[in-house]
Structure formats: C-alpha cells, structure tokens
C-alpha positions as CSV (number, residue, x, y, z in Angstrom):
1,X,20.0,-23.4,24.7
2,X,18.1,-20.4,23.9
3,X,16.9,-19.5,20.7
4,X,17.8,-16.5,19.7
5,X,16.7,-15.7,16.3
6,X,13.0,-15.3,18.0
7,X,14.4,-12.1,19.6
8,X,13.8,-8.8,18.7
9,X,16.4,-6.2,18.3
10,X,16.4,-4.4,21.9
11,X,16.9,-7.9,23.3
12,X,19.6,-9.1,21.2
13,X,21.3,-5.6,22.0
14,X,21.2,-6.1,25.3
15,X,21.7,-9.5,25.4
16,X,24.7,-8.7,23.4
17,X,26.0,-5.9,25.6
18,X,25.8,-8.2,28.4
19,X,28.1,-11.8,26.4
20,X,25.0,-13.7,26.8
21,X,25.8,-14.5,23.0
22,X,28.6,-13.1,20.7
23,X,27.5,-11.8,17.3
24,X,28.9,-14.7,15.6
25,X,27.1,-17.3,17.2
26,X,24.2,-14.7,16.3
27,X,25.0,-14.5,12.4
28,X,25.2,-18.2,12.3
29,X,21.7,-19.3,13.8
30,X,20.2,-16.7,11.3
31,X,22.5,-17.7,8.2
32,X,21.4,-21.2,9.1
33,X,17.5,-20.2,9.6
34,X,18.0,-18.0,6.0
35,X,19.0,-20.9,4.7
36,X,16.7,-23.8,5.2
37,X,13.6,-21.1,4.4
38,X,10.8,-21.9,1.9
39,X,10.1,-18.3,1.5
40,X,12.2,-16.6,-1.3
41,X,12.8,-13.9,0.8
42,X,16.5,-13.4,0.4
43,X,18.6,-12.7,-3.2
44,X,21.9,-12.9,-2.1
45,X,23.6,-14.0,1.1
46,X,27.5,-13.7,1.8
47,X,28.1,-15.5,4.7
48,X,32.2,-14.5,4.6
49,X,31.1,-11.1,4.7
50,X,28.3,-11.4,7.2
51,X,30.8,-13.5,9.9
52,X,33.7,-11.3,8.8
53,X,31.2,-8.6,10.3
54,X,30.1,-10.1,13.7
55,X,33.7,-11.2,14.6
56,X,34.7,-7.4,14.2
57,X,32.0,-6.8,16.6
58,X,33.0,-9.6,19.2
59,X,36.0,-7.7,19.1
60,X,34.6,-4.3,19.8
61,X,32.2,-5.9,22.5
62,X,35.4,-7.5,24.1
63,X,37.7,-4.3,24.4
64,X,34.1,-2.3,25.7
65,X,34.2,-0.2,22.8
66,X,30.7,-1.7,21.4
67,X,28.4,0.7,19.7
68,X,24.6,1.4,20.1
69,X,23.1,-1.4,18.6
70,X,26.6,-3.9,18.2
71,X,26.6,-7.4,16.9
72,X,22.5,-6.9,16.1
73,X,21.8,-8.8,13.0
74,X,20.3,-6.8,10.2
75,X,19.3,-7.3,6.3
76,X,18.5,-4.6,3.7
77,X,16.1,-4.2,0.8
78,X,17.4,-4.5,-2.8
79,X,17.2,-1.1,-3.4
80,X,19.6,0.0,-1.2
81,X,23.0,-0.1,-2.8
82,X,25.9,-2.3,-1.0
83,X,29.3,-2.8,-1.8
84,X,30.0,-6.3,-0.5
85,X,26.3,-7.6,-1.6
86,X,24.7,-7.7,-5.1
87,X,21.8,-4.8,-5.6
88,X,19.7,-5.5,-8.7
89,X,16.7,-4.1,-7.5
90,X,14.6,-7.1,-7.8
91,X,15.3,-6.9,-11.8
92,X,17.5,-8.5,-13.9
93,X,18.6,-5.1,-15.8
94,X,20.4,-5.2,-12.8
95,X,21.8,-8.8,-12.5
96,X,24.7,-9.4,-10.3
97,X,25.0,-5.5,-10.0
98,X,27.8,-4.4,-7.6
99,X,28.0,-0.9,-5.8
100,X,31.2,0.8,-5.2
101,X,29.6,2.1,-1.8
102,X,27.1,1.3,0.5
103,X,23.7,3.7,0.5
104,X,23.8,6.3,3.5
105,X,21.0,4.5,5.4
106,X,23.3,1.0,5.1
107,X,26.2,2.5,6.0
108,X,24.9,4.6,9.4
109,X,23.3,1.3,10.2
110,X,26.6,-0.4,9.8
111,X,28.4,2.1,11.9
112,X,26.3,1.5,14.5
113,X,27.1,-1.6,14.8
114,X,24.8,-4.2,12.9
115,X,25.7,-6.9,11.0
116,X,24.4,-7.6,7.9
117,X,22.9,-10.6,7.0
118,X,22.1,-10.1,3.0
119,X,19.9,-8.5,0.3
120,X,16.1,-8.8,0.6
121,X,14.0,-9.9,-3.0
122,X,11.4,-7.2,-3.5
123,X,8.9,-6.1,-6.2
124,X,11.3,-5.0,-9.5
125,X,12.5,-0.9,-8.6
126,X,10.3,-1.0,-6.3
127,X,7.1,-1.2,-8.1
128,X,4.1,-3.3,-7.0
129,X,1.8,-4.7,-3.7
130,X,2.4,-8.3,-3.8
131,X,6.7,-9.2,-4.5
132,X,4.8,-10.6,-7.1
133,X,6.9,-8.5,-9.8
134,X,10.3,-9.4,-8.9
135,X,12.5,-11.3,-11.6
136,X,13.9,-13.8,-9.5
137,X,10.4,-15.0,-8.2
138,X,7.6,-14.1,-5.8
139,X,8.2,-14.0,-2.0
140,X,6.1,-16.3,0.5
141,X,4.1,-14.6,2.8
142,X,5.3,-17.0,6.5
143,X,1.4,-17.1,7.9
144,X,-0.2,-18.4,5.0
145,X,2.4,-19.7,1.7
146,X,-0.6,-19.5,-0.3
147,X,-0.8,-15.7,0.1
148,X,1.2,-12.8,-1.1
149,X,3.4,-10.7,2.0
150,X,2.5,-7.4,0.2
151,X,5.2,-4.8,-1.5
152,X,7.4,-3.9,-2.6
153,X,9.2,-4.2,0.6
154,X,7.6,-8.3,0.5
155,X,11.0,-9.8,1.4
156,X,11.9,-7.7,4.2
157,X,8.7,-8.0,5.9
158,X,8.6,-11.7,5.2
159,X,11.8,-12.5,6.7
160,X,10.7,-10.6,10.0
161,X,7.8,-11.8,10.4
162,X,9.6,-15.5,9.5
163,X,12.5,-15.0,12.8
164,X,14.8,-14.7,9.2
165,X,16.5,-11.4,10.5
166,X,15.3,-9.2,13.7
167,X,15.0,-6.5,11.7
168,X,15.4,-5.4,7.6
169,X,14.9,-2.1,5.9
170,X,12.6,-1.3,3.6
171,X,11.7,1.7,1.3
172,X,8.0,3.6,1.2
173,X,6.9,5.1,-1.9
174,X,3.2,4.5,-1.6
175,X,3.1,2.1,1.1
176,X,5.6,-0.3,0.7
177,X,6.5,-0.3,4.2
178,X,3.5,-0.2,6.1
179,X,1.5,-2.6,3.7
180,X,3.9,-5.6,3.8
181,X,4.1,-5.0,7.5
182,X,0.5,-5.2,7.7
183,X,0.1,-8.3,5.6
184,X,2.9,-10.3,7.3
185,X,2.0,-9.4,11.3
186,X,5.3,-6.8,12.1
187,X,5.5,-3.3,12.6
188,X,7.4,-0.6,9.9
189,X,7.4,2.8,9.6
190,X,7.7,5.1,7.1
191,X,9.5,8.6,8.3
192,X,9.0,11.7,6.5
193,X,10.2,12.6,3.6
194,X,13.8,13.7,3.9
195,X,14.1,12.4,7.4
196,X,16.1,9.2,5.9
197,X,18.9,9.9,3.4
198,X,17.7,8.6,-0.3
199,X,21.4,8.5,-1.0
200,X,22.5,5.2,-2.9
201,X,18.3,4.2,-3.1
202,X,17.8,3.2,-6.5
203,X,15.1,6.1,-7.4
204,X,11.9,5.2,-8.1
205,X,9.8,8.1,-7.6
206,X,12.0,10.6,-6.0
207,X,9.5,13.0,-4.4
208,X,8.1,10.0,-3.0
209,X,10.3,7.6,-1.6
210,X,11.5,7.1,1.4
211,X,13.6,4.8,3.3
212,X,12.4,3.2,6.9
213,X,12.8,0.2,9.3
214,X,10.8,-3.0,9.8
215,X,10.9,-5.3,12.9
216,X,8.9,-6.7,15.6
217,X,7.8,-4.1,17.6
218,X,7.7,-0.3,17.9
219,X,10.5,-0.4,20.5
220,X,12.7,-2.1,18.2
221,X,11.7,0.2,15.2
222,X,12.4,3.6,17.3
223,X,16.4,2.2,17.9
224,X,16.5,1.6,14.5
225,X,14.6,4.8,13.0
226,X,17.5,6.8,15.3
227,X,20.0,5.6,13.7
228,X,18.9,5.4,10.0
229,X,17.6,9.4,10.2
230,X,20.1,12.5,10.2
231,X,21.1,15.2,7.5
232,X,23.2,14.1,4.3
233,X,25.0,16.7,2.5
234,X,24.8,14.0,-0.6
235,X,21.1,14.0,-0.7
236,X,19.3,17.3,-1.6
237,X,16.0,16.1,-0.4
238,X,17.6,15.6,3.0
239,X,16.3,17.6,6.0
240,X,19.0,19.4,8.3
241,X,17.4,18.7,11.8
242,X,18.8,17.9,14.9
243,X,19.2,14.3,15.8
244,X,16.3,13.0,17.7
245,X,16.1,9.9,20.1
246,X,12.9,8.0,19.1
247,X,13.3,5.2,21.6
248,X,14.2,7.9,24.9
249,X,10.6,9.5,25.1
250,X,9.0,5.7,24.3
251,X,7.1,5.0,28.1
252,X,6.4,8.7,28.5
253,X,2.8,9.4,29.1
254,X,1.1,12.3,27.4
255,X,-0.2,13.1,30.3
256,X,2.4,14.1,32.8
257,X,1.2,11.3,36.1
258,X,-1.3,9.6,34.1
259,X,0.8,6.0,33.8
260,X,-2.3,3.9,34.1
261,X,-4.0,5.9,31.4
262,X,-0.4,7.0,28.8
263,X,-2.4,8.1,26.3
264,X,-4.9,10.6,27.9
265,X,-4.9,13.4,26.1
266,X,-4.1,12.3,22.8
267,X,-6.8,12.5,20.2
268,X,-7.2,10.2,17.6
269,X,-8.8,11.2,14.2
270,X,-10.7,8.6,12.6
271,X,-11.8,9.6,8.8
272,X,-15.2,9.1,7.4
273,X,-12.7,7.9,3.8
274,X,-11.1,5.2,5.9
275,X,-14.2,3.4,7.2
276,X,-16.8,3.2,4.3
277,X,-17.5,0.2,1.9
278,X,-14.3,-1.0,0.4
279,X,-13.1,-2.2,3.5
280,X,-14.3,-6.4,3.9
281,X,-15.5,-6.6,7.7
282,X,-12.6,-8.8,9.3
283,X,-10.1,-6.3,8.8
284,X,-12.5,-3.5,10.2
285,X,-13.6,-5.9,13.4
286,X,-9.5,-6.0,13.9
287,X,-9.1,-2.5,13.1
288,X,-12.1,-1.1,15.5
289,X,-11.0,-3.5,18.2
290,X,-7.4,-2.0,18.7
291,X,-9.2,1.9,18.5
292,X,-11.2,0.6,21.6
293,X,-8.1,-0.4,23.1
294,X,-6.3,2.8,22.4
295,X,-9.2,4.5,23.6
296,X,-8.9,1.9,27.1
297,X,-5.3,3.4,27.3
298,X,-7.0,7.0,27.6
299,X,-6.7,7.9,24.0
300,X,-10.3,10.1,22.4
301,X,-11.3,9.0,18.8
302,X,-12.4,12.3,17.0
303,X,-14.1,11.8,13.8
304,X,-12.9,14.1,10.9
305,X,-12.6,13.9,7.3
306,X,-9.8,13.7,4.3
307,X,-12.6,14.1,1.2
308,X,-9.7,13.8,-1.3
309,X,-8.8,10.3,-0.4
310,X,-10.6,8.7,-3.3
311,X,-8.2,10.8,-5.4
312,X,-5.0,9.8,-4.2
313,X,-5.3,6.6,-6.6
314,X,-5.2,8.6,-10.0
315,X,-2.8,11.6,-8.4
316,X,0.0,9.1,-7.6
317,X,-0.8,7.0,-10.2
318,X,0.5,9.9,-12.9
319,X,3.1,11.2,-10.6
320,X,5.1,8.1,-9.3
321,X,5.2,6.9,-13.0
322,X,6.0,9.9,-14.4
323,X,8.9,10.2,-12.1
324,X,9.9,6.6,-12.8
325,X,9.8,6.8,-16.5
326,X,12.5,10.0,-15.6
327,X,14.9,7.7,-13.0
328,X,14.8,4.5,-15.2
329,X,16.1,6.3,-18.5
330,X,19.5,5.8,-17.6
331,X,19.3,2.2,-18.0
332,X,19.9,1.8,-21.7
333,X,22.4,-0.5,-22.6
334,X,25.1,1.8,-22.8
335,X,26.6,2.7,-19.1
336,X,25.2,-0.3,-17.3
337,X,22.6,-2.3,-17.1
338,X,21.7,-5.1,-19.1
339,X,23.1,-4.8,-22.5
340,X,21.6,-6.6,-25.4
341,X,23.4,-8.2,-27.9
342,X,24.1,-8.6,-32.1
343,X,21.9,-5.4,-32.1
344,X,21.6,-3.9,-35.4
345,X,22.2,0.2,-34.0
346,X,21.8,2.4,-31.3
347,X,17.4,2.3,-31.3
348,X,17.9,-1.2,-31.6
349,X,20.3,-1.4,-28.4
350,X,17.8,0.8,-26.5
351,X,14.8,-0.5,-27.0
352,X,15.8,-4.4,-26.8
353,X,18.2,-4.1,-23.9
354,X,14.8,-2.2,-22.0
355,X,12.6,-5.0,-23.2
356,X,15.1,-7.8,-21.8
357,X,16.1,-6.2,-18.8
358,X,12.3,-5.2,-17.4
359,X,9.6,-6.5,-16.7
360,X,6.1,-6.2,-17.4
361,X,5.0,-3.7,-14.2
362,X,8.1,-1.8,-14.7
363,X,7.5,-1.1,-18.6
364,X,3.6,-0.5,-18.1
365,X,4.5,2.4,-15.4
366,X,7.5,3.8,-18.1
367,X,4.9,3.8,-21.0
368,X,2.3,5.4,-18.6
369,X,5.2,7.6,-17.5
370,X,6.6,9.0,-20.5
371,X,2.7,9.5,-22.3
372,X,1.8,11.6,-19.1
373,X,4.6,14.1,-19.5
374,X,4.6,14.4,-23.4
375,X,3.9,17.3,-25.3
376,X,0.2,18.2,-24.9
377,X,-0.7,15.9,-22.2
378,X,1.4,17.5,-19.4
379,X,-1.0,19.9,-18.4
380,X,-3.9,17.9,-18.2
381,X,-2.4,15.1,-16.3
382,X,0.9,16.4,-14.6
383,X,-0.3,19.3,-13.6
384,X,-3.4,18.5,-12.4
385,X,-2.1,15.4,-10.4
386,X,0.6,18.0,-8.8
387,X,-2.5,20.0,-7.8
388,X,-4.7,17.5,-6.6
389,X,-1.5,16.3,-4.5
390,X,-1.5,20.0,-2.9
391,X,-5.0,19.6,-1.9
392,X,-4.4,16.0,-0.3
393,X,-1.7,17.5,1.5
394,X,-4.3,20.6,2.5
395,X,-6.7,18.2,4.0
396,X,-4.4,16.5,6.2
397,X,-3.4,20.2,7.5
398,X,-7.1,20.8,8.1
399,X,-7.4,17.2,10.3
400,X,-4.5,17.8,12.1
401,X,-6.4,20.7,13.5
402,X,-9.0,18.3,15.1
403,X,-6.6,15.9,16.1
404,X,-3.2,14.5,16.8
405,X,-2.4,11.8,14.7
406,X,-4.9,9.9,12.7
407,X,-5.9,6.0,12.6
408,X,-7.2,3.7,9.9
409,X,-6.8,0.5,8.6
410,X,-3.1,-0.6,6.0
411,X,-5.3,-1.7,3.6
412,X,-9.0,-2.5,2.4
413,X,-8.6,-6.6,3.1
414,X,-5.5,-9.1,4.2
415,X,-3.3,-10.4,2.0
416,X,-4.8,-12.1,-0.9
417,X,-3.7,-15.1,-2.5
418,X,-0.7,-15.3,-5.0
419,X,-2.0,-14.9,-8.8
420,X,-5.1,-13.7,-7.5
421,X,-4.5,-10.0,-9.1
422,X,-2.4,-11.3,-11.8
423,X,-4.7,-10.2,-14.8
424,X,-5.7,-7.3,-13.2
425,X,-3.2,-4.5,-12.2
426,X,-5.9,-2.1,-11.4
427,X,-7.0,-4.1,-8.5
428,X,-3.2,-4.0,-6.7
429,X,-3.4,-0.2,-7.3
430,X,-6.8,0.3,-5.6
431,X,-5.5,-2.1,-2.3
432,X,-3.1,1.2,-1.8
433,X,-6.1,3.4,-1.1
434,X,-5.3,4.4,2.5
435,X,-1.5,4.6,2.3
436,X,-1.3,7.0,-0.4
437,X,-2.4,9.8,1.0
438,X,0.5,9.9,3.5
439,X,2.9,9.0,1.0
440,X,1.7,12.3,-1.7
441,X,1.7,14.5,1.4
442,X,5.2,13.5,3.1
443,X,4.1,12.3,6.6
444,X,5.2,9.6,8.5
445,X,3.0,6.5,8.5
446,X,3.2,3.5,10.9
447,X,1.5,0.0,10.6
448,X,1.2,-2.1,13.8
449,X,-0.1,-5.7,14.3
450,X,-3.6,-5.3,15.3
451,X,-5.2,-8.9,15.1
452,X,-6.4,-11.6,12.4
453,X,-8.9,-11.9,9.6
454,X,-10.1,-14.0,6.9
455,X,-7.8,-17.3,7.1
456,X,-5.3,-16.3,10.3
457,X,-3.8,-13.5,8.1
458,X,-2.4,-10.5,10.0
459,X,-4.4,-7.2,10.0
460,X,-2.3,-3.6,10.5
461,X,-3.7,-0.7,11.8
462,X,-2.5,2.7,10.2
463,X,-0.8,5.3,12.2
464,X,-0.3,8.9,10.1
465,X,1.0,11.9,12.0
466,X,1.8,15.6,11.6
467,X,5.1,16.0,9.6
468,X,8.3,15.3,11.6
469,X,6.1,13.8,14.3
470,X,7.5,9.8,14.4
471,X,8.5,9.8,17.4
472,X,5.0,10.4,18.7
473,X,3.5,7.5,16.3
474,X,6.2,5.2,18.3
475,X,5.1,6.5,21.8
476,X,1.8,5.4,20.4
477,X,2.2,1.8,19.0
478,X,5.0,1.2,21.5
479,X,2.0,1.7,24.2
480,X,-0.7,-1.0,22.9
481,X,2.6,-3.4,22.5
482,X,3.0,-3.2,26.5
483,X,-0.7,-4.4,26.6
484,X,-1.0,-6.6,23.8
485,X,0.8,-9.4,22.0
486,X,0.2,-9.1,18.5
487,X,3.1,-8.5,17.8
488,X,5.1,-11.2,19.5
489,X,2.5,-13.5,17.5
490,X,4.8,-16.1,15.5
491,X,3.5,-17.7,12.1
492,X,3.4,-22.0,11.9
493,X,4.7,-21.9,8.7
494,X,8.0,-20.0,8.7
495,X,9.6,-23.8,8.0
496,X,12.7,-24.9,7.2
497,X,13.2,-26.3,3.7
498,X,15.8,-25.5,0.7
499,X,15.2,-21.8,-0.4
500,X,17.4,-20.7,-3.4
501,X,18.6,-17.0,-4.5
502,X,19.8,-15.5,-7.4
C-alpha cells in the first residue's frame, strides 16, 4: 500500500481528484504519523474536527463538485486564529484560547478545499530563530533532534520536512518563513507585504508581518500561495490586485524556445553583503553550488551591492519591538488573556498577569519596545530606524536595476544546536542578517533546499524579488527542483515515538 504522507501537495491533489485515496484515509495516516512524532511540533490536534473535514470532502469529490486543492491535508501556525482549534500563540497568556472565527488566510485555505490537521507550536507571538521561546517547549528539528528547526515558524517547517502534514503555514516577520525552511530542508515563501490578508494573525509587528506557505517544493508552494493571496476588505494593509495564478506560468521559460536553457535571460544579482566573513564555508560551498546550477539552466550572476545590509540588525531591531510593545498592550488581565489572581489593584493586575502570562523574549522585546518610543528617545531611535528602513528599501530599488531577482544564502550557518544561544540573545538576532533586509523593505523572499553542511543539516538558498514579483521567484526555484532532488531529500530521524501537546 502506498504511503501517502511522503507526498507533496500537487500529488495528493491529483491523486485525490483521481479516488486513488479519499481524504479520510488521508487525515488518518497523518493523524497517526502526528501522533507517534518525537518532535513537539504540533499544540493541538482535533481529530473529530479534522475527519469531520475530510468526510465533507469525500463527499464533494464523490458528487464531482471538488474544489482546487480538495481533501489535501493542511496545518496552520499558532498565530493564525481558528475557531475549532486552540490559538495561544505559542504563550500561555493565551492558554486554551478559542477564536470565534477562523483568520482570512485559514479560512480561503479551507474553502479551497484542505483539511486541517491542527495548530503548529512556534516561537511565543512570533518572536525568536530557534522555537526555542515557546511555552509549551522547544520543537525538534527532524534531520538532526540535537539541533534547533529555526523560527518562529519551527513547528510548521518541522512537521514538513518530518512527512507530519504536506504542507503548513507559516508567518514572516523577519524571516520566520524562509529561515525554518532553510534549517529543516523544505521550501517557504514569504509574499509581499499585503499580498496575504493579516486578518485574524495575532500582530506582532504589523508593518512587518506577513503570512506565507511552507511545503516541499516550489510547485506545491505556488498552489498554495494562489489561494492564500487576494484583497480583504477587513485588512487595511491588504493590496487590491487581481488574482494571479502562481502555479500556471511555473514551466515557462524566460526565454520564449529556450526549454533546455529556462532560465536564459534572467539575471541573478549576487551582493558583495551576502558573501563576506560571517558566513562559515559549508553553507557557502552549498550556496555557490546551486548559483552554478542556476547559471547551467542559463541564468547570469551579476554582482551588485546592498551597503545597508549590516544595518538592518539595529533598524528592525527598534521597529519590530516597538511595534510589538504597541500590539501586546491589550493583553492585561482585563479583556482576555491570562488573568492573575488575589491581586491587590489594578497595577498590581497588570503587571503580574504580564509577568505570568510572557515569557522572557516576549518581555525583553516589550521593555525594549516601550523605552524606544518614550518621550525623548523617539527621535533618536524611532525615527532614525524608520529612516534607515527607507534607505534599505532604496538599495534594493537601485539592485533591481542590475538585476532580476537576487540570490544569497537564509542564513550565516545551519541550524545550531538547541541551548547553544540560550545566554546569548544577540547571537539569534545576528543569524537574521540576510533575511531582514527583505522583510524592512516588503519583498517577497523564497528559501529553497540547496544541499548539506556541517553534520547533514540542510542549507537554503535565498531568493528576494522585485515587489509583487512571487510568481517569478517560483518559476525560479520550481526550475532547479525539475533538476535536482534536494528537496525530495527525507530526514532518518522523523521517528515515531509518543509526542505530547498542550
């Protein structure tokens, strides 16, 4: 019998489409798989809901009424509100936290079709590199347990990468898609900002974030990334564009006749920023082996430069916060959110119910937050970090006028070991170095599986376009995937053992 959980999502559609396997059968062998994981990748599962679901879909499939991607088995981060699955955000200010809805990108996933298999544990609101920060316990990283799957988005891209789900969501604030991907061997993308609704994503920084699909292959992203994008009247952020088909234009060469070569004409930039020191040598062998490749498939690697990159560090380090220590005021003890109790008054409540319900990363980025935007320091940090943000954005305008798109490495090494950074927060903040930039400016960003390094752990190549421009970062990663196998790579140690949520 075949096993089906190692399939991708374009498979299990078709293979779907065609009663090669009902969706039940489907959400079983995953709720089974979820189940017997050692990873501590999912927080809550429902399996009544999940099988209530994929029967509802049988049914569609039987009367011929299926919809684009019907029966497919999906899971979401914990950001993204749900109303039959707890959200908590990775943070127990949010314990057993029910939404009344579903978040737009759920519920346009659900409507076309995909089941969904439960919540996935990430970094607490979103903050942190490793899933390290997450009150109900680290996530496992399925090539190596020893090392950390990268964050916040950890869960999701573990349970990938682990044949857990086909496919999860995840959110992107300063790489939290494309660095997870890139630790744990899948490919994500990150759209630009306002092409996913942020409606019903718990806000971390909300000029930042940004919602975006993880799976196995480019292919498999583009179905996803069609249905997840799309104006929303609820979010003001939201950009009113026509709907675009990211998986139609996939095989298309760049080069009208040029199929042996489908990527002649397209130039690649390669900064000076993303190449120098920092980065240890196996992830730059990896990283300069799949340029050669791209350039094999007719690509030209352009050099330019992004001088500001050093600076994107200490811009988003002021802004995210300071837009975090805005969002996460309205947990106080009063509406919801963990409540203290036999508080003496009102400061009391607030201040004990805050100390309780977050942790350590959350309440360093709301202290660092709140002194960056008080009277008299504004200006001088703010401000500035606004401006500086402006200029990153500037530089990227000035590349793209060399180049099409522009390659790099995820991040400076692979995944490090859990507890490695544990004393030292300032060390997770520097490993976001090269998907900042992208993040402050509002492009789309792609990471692809691009090889190993040090220990057998995955290296990602990064992938940043011109605004608006995903669909040609797909066309891109979808063509090394017809000529490499990285990402059909499978880790050894996705095993099956007792794995406990919240």
């Amino acid at each position: 019998m075949k096993d089906w959980t190692e399939a991708g999502v374009a498979t299990l559609a078709a293979a779907l489409a065609a009663r090669q396997v009902s969706a039940e059968e489907l959400a079983n062998a995953f709720l089974q798989r979820m189940a017997a994981s050692p990873l501590n990748a999912f927080l809550d599962r429902q399996a009544e809901h999940t099988l209530a679901q994929a029967r509802a879909c049988d049914e569609r499939l039987a009367r011929g009424t299926a919809r684009a991607l019907e029966g497919v088995p999906i899971a979401h981060k914990d950001v993204l509100v749900t109303r039959d699955w707890v959200t908590s955000a990775g943070s127990q200010m949010l314990a057993n936290y029910r939404s009344p809805f579903d978040a737009t990108v759920v519920e346009r996933l659900t409507q076309a079709g995909m089941v969904t298999l439960g919540k996935l544990n990430c970094d607490e609101f979103a903050m942190g590199s490793t899933n390290e920060n997450s009150a109900y316990g680290a996530v496992r990283n399925p090539w190596d347990h020893a090392a950390i799957p990268g964050g916040s988005s950890g869960g999701s891209a573990a349970a990938v990468a682990a044949g857990l789900t086909p496919a999860a969501t995840g959110t992107d604030t300063g790489g939290s898609i494309r660095q997870p991907a890139a630790f744990c061997g899948i490919t994500g993308i990150k759209p630009s900002y306002g092409r996913a609704s942020r409606y019903g994503l718990i806000a971390y920084a909300s000029s930042l974030d940004q919602a975006g699909p993880m799976a196995r292959s480019a292919h498999d992203c583009a179905l996803l990334l069609s249905v997840m994008c799309g104006f929303d009247p609820r979010d003001a952020t939201s950009l009113e564009l026509p709907h675009e088909d990211f998986a139609a234009a996939l095989a298309t060469p760049f080069t009208a006749g040029q199929t042996q070569r489908p990527l002649s004409g397209l130039r690649i930039g390669l900064p000076e920023e993303f190449f120098q020191s920092g980065v240890s040598a196996d992830v730059e062998q990896a990283v300069r082996a799949a340029l050669d490749q791209l350039s094999a498939l007719g690509a030209q690697c352009v050099s330019v430069r992004l001088p500001r990159t050093a600076l994107a560090i200490p811009a988003y380090y002021v802004i995210a916060p300071a837009e975090a220590s805005s969002n996460l005021s309205r947990f106080d003890g009063v509406r919801y959110g963990h409540r203290a109790k036999g508080v003496r008054d009102l400061h009391d409540l607030y201040s004990r119910s805050r100390s309780e319900g977050f942790g350590a990363e959350v309440q360093r980025r709301i202290l660092i937050g709140t002194y960056v935007l008080s009277h008299g320091y504004y200006d001088a940090y703010y401000l500035r970090a606004q401006q500086v943000r402006r200029l990153i954005a500037n530089d990227f305008d000035q590349a793209f006028a060399h180049c099409d798109l522009i390659a790099g490495p995820v991040a400076p090494t692979v995944a490090w070991d859990l507890g490695a950074h544990r004393d030292d927060p300032l060390a997770d903040y520097l490993a976001d170095i090269f998907t900042l930039p992208a993040s402050l400016a509002g492009l789309p960003g792609l990471s692809m599986p691009v090889g190993f390094g040090a220990g057998r752990r995955p290296v990602g190549l990064q992938l940043i376009g011109p605004k608006l421009q995903e669909a040609r970062l797909l066309r891109v990663a979808h063509q090394y995937q017809c000529v490499t196998d990285w990402h059909q790579q499978r880790p050894a140690q996705a095993g099956l053992v007792s794995e406990h949520g919240h």
